[in-house]
C-alpha positions, -999 to +999 in steps of 0.1 A: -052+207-124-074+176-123-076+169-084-104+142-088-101+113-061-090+081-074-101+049-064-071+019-057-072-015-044-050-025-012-041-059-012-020-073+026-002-103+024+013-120+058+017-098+083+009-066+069-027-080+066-025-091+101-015-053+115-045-042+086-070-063+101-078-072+063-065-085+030-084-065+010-097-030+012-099+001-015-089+034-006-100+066-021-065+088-031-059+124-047-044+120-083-006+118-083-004+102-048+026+081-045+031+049-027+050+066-003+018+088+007-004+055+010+017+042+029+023+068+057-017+074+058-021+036+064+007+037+090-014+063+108-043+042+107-031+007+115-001+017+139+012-019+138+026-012+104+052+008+117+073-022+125+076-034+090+083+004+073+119-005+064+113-034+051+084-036+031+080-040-002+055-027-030+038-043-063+015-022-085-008-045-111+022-073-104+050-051-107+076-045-079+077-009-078+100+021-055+080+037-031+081+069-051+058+051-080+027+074-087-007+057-084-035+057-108-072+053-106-081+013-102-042-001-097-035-028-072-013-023-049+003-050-029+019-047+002+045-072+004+062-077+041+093-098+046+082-137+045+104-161+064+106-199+067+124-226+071 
């Protein structure tokens, strides 16, 4: 088995970027890491995520994805928090 890191872009929109600290960052990842595993590794390191676990939603390269979606070496993933407005 291939278990050579991977390399994947993190883009935060609203107020996951807020809790992030940062729009952008990359994130090195084992191969067949799922969104789910990001996602609980970037809940450990930016705690304020937490309030927004059940209701965020995830876009790899543009596509709205389940958090079970595997992640390959230079995808995009967005992070896509609730937006309200009125």
């Amino acid at each position: 088995m291939n278990t050579h890191a991977q390399t994947i872009t993190i883009q935060a929109f609203a107020s996951a970027a807020d809790a992030m600290g940062a729009r952008e960052r990359t994130m090195d990842i084992p191969q067949s890491c799922s969104i789910a595993q990001v996602w609980a590794r970037l809940m450990e390191n930016h705690p304020d995520l937490r309030t927004l676990e059940t209701t965020m939603a995830f876009a790899i390269n543009d596509q709205l994805v389940a958090s079970s979606a595997i992640l390959e070496d230079g995808d995009i993933l967005a992070l896509l928090p609730p937006v309200s407005g009125g």
